[in-house]
C-alpha positions as CSV (number, residue, x, y, z in Angstrom):
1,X,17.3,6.4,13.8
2,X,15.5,6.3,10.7
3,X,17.0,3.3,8.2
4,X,16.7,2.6,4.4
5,X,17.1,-1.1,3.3
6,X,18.4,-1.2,-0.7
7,X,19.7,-4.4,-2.5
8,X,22.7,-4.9,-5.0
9,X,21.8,-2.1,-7.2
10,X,22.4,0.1,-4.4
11,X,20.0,2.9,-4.0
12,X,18.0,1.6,-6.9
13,X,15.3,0.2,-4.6
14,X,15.2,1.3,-1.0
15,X,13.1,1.6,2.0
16,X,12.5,3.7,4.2
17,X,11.3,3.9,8.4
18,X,11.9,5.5,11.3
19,X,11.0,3.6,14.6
20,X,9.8,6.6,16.4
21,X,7.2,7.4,13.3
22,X,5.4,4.0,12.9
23,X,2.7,4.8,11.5
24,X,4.5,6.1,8.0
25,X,6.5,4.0,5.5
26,X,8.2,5.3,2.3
27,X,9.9,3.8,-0.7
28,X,12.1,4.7,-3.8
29,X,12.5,3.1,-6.9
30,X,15.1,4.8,-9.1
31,X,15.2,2.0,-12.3
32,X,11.7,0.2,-12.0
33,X,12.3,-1.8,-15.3
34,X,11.6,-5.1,-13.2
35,X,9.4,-4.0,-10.7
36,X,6.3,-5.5,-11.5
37,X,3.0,-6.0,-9.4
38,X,0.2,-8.2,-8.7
39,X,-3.2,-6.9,-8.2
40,X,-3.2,-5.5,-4.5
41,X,-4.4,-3.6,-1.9
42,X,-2.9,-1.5,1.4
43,X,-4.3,-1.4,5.3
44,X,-3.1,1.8,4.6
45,X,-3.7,4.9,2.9
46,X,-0.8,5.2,-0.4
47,X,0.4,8.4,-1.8
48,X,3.0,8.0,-4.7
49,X,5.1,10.4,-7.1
50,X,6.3,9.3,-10.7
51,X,9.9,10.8,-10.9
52,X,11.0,9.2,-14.2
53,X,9.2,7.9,-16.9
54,X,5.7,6.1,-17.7
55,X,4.1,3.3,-16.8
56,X,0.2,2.2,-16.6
57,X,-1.6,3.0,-13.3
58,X,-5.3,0.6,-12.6
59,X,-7.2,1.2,-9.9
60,X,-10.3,-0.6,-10.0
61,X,-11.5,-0.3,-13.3
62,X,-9.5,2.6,-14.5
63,X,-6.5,2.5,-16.4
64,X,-4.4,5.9,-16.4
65,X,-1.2,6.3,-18.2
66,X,1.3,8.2,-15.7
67,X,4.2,9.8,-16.1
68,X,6.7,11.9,-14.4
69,X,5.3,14.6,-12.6
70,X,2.1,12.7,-11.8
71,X,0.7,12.0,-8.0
72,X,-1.4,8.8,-7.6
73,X,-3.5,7.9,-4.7
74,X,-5.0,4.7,-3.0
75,X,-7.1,4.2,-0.7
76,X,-7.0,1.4,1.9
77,X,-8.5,-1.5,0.4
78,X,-8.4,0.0,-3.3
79,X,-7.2,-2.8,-5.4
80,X,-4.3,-1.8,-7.9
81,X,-1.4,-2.1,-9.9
82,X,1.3,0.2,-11.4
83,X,3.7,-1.2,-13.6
84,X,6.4,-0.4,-16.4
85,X,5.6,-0.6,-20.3
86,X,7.3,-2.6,-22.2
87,X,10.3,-2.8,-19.6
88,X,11.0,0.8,-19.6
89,X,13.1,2.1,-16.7
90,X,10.7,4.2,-14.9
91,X,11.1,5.9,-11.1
92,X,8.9,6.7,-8.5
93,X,8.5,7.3,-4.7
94,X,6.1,5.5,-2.7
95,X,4.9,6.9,0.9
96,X,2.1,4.5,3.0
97,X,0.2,6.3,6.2
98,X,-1.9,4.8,8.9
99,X,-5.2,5.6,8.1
100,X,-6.4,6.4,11.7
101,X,-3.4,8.6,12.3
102,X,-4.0,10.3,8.6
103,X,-7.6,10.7,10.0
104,X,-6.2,12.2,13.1
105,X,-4.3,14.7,11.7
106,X,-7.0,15.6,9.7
107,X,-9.0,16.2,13.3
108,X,-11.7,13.4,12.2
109,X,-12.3,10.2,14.1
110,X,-12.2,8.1,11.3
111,X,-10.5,8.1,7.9
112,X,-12.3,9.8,4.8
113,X,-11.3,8.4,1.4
114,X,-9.9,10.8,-0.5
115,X,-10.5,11.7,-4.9
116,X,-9.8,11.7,-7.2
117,X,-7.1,8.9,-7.5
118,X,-4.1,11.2,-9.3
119,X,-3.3,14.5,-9.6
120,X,-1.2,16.3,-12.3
121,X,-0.7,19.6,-10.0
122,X,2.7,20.5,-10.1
123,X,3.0,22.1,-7.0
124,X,1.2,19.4,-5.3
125,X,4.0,17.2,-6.9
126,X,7.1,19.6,-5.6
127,X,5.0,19.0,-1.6
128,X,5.7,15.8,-1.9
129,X,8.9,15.6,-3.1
130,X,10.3,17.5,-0.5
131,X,8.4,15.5,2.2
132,X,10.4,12.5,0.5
133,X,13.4,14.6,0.3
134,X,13.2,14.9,4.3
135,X,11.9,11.0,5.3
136,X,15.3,9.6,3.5
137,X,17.7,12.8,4.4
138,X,19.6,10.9,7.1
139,X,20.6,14.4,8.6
140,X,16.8,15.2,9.8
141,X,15.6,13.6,13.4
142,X,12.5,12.2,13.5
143,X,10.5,15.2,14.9
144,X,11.7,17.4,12.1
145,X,10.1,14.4,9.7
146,X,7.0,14.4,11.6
147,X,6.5,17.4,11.2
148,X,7.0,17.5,7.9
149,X,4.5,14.3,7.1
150,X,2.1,16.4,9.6
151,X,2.3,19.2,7.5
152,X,2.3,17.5,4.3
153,X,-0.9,15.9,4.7
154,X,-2.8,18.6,6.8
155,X,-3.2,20.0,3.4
156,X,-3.8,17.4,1.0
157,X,-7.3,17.4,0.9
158,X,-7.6,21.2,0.5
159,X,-4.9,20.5,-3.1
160,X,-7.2,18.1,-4.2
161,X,-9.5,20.3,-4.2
162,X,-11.7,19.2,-0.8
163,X,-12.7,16.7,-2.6
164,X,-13.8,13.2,-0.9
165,X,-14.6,9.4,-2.7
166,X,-18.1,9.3,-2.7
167,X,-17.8,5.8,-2.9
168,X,-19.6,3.6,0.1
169,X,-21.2,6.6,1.2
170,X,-24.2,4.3,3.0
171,X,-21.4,2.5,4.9
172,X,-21.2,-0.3,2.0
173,X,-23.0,-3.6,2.4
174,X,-22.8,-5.3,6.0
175,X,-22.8,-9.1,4.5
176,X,-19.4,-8.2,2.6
177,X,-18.1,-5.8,5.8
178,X,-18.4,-9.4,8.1
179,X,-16.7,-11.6,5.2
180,X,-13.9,-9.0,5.1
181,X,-13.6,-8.5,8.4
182,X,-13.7,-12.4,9.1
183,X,-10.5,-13.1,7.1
184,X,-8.9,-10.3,8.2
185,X,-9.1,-11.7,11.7
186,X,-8.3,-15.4,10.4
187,X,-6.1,-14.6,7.6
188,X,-3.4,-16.9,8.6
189,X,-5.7,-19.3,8.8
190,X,-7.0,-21.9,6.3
191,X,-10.5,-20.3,5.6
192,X,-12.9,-22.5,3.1
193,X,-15.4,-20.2,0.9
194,X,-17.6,-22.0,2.5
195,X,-17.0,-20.6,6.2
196,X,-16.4,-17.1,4.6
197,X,-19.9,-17.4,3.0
198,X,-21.6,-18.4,6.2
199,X,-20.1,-15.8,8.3
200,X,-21.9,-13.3,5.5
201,X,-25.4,-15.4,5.0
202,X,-24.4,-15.0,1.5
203,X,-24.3,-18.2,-1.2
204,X,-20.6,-18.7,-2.5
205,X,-21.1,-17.8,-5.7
206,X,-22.5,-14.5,-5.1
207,X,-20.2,-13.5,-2.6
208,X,-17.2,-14.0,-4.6
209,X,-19.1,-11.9,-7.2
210,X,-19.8,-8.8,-5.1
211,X,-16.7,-9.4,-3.0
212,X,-14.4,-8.5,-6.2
213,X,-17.2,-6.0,-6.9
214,X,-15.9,-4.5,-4.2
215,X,-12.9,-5.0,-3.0
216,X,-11.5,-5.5,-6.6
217,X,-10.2,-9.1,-5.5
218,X,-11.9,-12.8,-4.8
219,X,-12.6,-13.5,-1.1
220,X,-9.3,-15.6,-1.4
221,X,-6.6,-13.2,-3.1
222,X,-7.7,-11.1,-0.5
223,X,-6.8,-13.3,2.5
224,X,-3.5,-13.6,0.9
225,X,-3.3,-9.8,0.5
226,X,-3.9,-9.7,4.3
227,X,-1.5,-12.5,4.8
228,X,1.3,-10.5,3.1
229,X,0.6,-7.1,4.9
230,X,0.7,-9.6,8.2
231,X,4.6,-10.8,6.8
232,X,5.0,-7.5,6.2
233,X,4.6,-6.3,9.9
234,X,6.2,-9.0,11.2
235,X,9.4,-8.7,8.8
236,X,9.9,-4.8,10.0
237,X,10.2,-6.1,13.5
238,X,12.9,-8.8,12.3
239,X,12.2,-11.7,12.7
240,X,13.3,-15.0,10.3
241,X,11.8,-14.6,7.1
242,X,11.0,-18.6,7.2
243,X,9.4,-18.1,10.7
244,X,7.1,-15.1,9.3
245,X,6.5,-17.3,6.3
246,X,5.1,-20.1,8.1
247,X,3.4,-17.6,10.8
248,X,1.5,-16.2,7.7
249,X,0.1,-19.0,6.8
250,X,2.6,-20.4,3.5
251,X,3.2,-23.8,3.3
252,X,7.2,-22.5,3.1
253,X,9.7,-19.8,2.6
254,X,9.2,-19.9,-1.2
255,X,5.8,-19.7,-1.2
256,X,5.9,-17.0,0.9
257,X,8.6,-15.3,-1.3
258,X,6.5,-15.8,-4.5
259,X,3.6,-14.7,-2.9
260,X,5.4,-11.8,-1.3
261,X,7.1,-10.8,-4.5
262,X,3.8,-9.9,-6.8
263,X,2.5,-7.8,-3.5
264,X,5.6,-5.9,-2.5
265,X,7.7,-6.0,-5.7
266,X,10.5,-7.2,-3.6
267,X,11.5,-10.0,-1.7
268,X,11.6,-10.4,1.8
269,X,15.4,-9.9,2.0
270,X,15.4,-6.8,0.3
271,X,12.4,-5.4,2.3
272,X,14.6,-6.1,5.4
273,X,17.9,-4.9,4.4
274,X,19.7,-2.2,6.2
275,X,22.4,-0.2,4.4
């Protein structure tokens, strides 16, 4: 059974999943006044619909005013952060997709970054807002919503217009792939710039150059990116947020929570809530 968590504003904030669809995760925010975020990034790939409202949209070095009506996209790895102006309630609905079973239903072996990173296309808009309308319906089973994500996305790239990121076309540069790569794989770990510049054969001060060049965040907000998206994993199973806290590698819960709150723009209770 598919469940949505909310907190005390009731279905102000909620998320969504269904067990028997892992690989997708949805959210809704229906008064986003307070939802603010950190500079961030997904494993996976991000699809989002403003419902209500404005608010400013970077993604990398862009800056795009959005407003209701508007479809943003991210990439995995695309640093960015969408937040309200001034404190004006805004709305939106956030969906998150495995990129390797994105890539999959595509029928590609691996993921292709998708462009540009919003769309304005109305109709585009009304697809995905009845793809949201079926992942938090709790009358639909889960193979009616798999379908419906199948569907969804099967044509996404065609409403874009075909169009693909050019960007890392030559497979990017293998020194920041193996420092990226390394704290992924020891992201709960304490990693020194040091170690992370060895792995790469690249001095520190040049890798934490190109490494935001890149990834749009230092060597080290990045291993707490990662750190999060581990709590994150861990949390939807359900275990202890204070166990996951230390796990990830946080000195203690309210580190953990600070941390987790810039990422997510929730805390770790309200992630896990049922309703």
């Amino acid at each position: 059974m598919a469940r949505a968590s909310g907190n005390a504003l009731g279905n102000r904030h909620r998320f969504w999943r269904d067990p028997a669809l892992p690989h997708l995760e949805a959210r809704s925010i229906e008064d986003g006044q307070e939802v603010c975020y950190g500079w961030h990034s997904h494993s996976t790939f991000s699809i989002g619909l403003v419902t209500g409202g404005a608010s400013d949209f970077r993604i990398g070095a862009e800056c795009h005013r959005v407003a209701a009506g508007t479809v943003v996209l991210m990439n995995p790895d695309e640093a960015h952060a969408c937040n309200p102006l001034d404190s004006r309630p805004w709305s939106y609905r956030m969906l998150y997709a495995d990129a390797a079973w994105l890539a999959a239903v595509e029928g590609e072996t691996v993921f292709r970054p998708f462009a540009p990173p919003l769309s304005r296309d109305a109709e585009l808009a009304g697809r995905l807002d009845r793809l949201f309308g079926v992942l938090f319906d709790p009358e639909p089973d889960s193979a009616r919503r798999a379908k419906a994500a199948r569907s969804f996305f099967a044509g996404l790239r065609q409403a874009l217009g075909g169009v693909a990121s050019t960007a890392d076309e030559d497979g990017g540069h293998a020194a920041l792939d193996r420092a990226a790569d390394f704290i992924s794989a020891h992201c709960t770990q304490p990693l020194r710039l040091a170690d992370i510049a060895e792995v790469s054969g690249l001095s520190p001060s040049y890798l934490v150059r190109s490494f935001k060049a890149r990834y749009g965040l230092t060597p080290h907000a990045y291993q707490i990116n990662r750190r999060i998206q581990y709590g994150r994993r861990e949390l939807q199973r359900g275990r202890p947020i204070v166990e996951v806290a230390l796990d990830a590698g946080f000195a203690d819960q309210a580190h953990f929570q600070r941390a987790f709150k810039r990422h997510v723009a929730a805390t770790p209770g309200q992630y896990m809530r049922r309703e």
